[in-house]
C-alpha positions in Angstrom: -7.3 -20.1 6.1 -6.8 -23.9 6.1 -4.5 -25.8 9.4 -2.0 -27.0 6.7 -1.9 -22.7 5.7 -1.5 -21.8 9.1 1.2 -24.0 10.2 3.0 -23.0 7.0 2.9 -19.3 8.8 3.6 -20.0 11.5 6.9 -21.6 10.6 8.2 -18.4 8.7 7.3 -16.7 11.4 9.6 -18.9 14.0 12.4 -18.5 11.6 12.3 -14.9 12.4 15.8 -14.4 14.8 14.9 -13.7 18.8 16.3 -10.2 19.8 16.0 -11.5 23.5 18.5 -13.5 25.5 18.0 -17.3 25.0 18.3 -18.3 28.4 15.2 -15.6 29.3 12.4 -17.0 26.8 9.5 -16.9 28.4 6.7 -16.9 25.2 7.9 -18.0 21.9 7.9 -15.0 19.7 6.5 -17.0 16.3 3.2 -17.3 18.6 3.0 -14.0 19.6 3.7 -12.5 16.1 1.1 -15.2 15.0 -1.7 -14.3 17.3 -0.9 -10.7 16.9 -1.4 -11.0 13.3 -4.5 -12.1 13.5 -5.9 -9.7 16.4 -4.9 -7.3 14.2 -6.8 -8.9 11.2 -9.7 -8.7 14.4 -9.6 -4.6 14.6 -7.4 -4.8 17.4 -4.9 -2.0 17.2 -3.6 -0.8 20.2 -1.2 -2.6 22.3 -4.1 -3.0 25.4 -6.9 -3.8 22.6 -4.4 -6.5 21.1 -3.4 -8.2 24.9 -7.1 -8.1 26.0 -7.8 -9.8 23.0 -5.0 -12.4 23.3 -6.0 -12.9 26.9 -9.6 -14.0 25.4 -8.7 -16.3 23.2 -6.0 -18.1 25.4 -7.7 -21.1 25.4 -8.9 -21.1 21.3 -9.5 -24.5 20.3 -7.5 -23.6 17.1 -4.6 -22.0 18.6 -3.9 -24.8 21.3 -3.9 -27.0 18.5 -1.6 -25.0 16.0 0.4 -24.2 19.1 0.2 -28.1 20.4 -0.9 -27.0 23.3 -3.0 -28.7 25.7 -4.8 -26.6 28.2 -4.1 -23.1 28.2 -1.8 -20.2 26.1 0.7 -18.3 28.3 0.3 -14.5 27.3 2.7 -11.6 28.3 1.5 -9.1 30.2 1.0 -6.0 28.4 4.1 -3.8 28.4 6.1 -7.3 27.8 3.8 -7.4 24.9 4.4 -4.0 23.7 8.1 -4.9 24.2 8.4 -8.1 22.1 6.8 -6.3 18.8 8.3 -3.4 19.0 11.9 -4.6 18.8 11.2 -7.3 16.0 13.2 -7.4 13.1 10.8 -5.8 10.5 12.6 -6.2 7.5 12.3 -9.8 8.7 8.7 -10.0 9.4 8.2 -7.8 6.1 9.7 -10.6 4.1 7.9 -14.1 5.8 4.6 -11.3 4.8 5.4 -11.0 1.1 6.3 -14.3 0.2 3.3 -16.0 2.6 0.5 -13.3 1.2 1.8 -12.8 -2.0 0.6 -16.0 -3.0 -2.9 -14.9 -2.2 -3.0 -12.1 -4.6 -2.9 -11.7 -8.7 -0.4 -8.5 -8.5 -2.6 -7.0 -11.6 -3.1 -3.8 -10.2 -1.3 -2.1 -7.5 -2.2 0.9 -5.6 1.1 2.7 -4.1 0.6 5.4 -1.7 2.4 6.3 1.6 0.7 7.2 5.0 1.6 9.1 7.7 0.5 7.0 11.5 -0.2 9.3 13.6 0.7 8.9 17.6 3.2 6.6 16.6 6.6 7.8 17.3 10.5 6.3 16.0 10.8 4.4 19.4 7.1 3.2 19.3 7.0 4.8 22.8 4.3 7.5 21.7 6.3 10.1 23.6 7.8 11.9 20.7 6.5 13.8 17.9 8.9 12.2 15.1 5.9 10.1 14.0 6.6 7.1 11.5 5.1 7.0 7.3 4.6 3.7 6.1 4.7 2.9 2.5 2.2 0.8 1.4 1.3 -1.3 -1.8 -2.4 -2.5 -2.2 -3.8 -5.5 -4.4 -6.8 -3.9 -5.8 -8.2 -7.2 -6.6 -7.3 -8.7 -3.5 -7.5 -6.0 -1.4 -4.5 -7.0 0.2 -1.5 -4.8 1.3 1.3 -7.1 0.0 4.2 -4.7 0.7 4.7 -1.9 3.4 8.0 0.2 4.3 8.6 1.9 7.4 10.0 5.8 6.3 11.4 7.8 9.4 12.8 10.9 7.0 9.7 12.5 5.6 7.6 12.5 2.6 10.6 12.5 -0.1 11.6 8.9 1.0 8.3 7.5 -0.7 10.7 7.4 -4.4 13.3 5.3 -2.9 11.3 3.4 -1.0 9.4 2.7 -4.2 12.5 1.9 -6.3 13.7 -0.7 -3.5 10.4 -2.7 -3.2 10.4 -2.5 -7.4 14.3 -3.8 -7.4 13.5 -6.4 -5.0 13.7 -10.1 -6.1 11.1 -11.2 -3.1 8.4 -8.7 -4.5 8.3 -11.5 -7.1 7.3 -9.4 -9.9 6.5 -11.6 -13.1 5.7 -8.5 -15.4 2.4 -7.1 -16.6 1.4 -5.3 -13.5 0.0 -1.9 -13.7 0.9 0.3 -10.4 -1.2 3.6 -9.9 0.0 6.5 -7.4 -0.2 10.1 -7.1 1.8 12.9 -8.3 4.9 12.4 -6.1 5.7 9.1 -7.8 5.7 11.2 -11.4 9.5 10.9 -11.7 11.8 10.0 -14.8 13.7 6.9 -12.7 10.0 5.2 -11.3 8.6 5.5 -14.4 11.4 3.9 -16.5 11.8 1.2 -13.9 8.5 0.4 -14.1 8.4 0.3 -18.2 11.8 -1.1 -18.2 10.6 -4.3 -16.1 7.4 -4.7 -18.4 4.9 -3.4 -16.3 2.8 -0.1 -17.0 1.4 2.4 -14.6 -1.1 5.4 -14.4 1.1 8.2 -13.1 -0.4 11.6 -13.0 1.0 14.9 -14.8 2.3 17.2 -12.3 1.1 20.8 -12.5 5.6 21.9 -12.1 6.2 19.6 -15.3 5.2 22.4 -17.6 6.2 20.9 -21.0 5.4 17.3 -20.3 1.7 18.7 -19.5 2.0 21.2 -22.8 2.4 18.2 -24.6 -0.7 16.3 -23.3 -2.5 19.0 -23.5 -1.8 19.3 -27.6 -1.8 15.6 -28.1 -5.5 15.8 -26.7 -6.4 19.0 -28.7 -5.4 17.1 -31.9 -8.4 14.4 -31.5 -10.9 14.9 -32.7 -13.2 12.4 -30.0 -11.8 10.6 -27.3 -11.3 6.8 -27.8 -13.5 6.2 -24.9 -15.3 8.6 -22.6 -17.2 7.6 -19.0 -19.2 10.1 -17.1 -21.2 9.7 -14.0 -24.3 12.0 -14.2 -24.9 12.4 -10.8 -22.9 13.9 -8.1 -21.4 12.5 -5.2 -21.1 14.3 -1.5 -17.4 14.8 -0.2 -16.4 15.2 3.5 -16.1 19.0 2.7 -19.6 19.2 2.4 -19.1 19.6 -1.3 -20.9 18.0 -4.7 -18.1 16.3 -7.3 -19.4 15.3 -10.3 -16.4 13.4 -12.8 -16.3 13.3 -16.9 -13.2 10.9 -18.0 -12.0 11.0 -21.4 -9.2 8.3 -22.8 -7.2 9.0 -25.7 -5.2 5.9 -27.4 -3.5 6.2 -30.9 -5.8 2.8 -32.3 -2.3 2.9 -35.6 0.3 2.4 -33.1 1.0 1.8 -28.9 2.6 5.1 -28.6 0.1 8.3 -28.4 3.0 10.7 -27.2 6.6 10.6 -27.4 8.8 12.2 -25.2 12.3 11.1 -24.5 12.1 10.8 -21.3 9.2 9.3 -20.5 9.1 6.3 -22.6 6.3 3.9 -24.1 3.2 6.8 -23.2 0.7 4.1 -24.3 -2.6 6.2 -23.3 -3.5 9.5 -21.8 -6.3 10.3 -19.6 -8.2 13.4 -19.0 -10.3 13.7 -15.9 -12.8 16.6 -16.0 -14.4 17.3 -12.3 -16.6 19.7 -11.6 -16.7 20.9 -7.8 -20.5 22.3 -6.5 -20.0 24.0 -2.8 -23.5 23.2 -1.0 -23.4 26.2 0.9 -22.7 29.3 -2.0 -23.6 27.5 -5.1 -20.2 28.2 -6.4 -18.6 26.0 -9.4 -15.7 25.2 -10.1 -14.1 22.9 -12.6 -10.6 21.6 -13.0 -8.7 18.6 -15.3 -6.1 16.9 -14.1 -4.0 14.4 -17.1 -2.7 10.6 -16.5 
């Protein structure tokens, strides 16, 4: 990242409002939230790896100078630290993120998926068990997460959370995005958002929606080929100690962009059938099951 880029952060970051008393400012919080940023970028992701790392780079050439700084950075000690980020505004910081990354990204294809953080807690004091889900969507291209959402009320906030981030203006959302999830996001009112602002998705067919998956299953049937297929012909090894082997088939209506119509799931353009076939390493056993996009 270039000096003239830096300063640019920097400078949304130190429009971010102070939660502490004016009079008691010891380290200005735009520098903190700055080198944080990048510790973090570092692999530092505790509060003690992120200070020790701070510590170390005190006197960075590049920091005194962004910082105009002459000698030496002033750091908080680690439970001031700790203190500062976890009472920032993060619907503040969220936004100086979006609009400063989002220019670093094409927005093409976006991966939308929502994890929970484990040992984190609603107070950020790791004492409690209510632990935090972020929402996250990921630049494929870039491979950069340019929107996250913090979700303290279980998995069920993921739609709304979704609907928000596609309703807002700052997401700066030109049209012609595709956005890829799982399952969950398979609802009428993401869906037609989506279509309804231009963009397309890959939304998998839920086992529960019966006659939506009746349906793709006879619109398949009645090809004769697929339009495309990829296979790969050998198998990879999962975690579980188990072989997966994947066939995909594609099925486009080449007349027309609609190959299924159902009223109300608008604009189907394509479906997708996934074939995988599941070898256990230890029994032999096979098994095969097809999932529909």
């Amino acid at each position: 990242m270039k000096i003239k880029a830096k300063k640019e952060l920097l400078n949304d970051l130190n429009m971010i409002a102070d939660f502490r008393d004016k009079d008691k400012i010891t380290y200005s919080l735009g520098e903190i939230l700055f080198m944080s940023l990048f510790g973090l970028i570092k692999g530092n992701h505790t509060f003690e790896q992120l200070h020790d790392w701070m510590e170390f780079n005190s006197s960075n050439k590049i920091f005194l100078k962004l910082f105009n700084k002459r000698d030496r950075l002033d750091i908080p000690c680690e439970s001031t630290l700790h203190r500062i980020l976890v009472n920032v505004d993060n619907e503040a910081l969220e936004k100086v993120f979006r609009n400063f990354f989002g220019k670093y990204v094409s927005k093409k294809h976006i991966a939308v998926d929502g994890k929970w953080l484990n040992g984190s807690d609603v107070n950020g004091q790791y004492t409690k068990q209510s632990h935090k889900m972020i929402f996250n969507m990921f630049d494929r291209e870039g491979k950069i997460v340019i929107a996250h959402k913090f979700l303290e009320k279980g998995k069920l906030s993921e739609i709304p959370a979704f609907k928000e981030i596609l309703e807002d203006k700052t997401f700066h959302l030109s049209g012609g995005q595709i956005f890829s999830f799982d399952a969950l996001m398979t609802q009428v009112d993401i869906l037609e958002t989506i279509n309804n602002n231009n963009n397309k998705y890959i939304a998998k067919v839920k086992y529960n929606q019966k006659e939506l998956r009746d349906k793709v299953e006879l619109t398949v049937t009645n090809f004769q080929n697929p339009t495309q297929s990829y296979s790969i012909n050998e198998s990879f090894q999962t975690e579980g100690n188990k072989w997966v082997k994947r066939k995909c088939d594609i099925y486009q209506n080449l007349d027309c962009d609609i190959v299924l119509y159902d009223s109300r799931f608008k604009n189907i353009q394509t479906i997708i059938k996934t074939t995988k076939e599941t070898t256990n390493k230890v029994t032999g056993e096979l098994k095969t099951t097809t999932h529909y996009h």
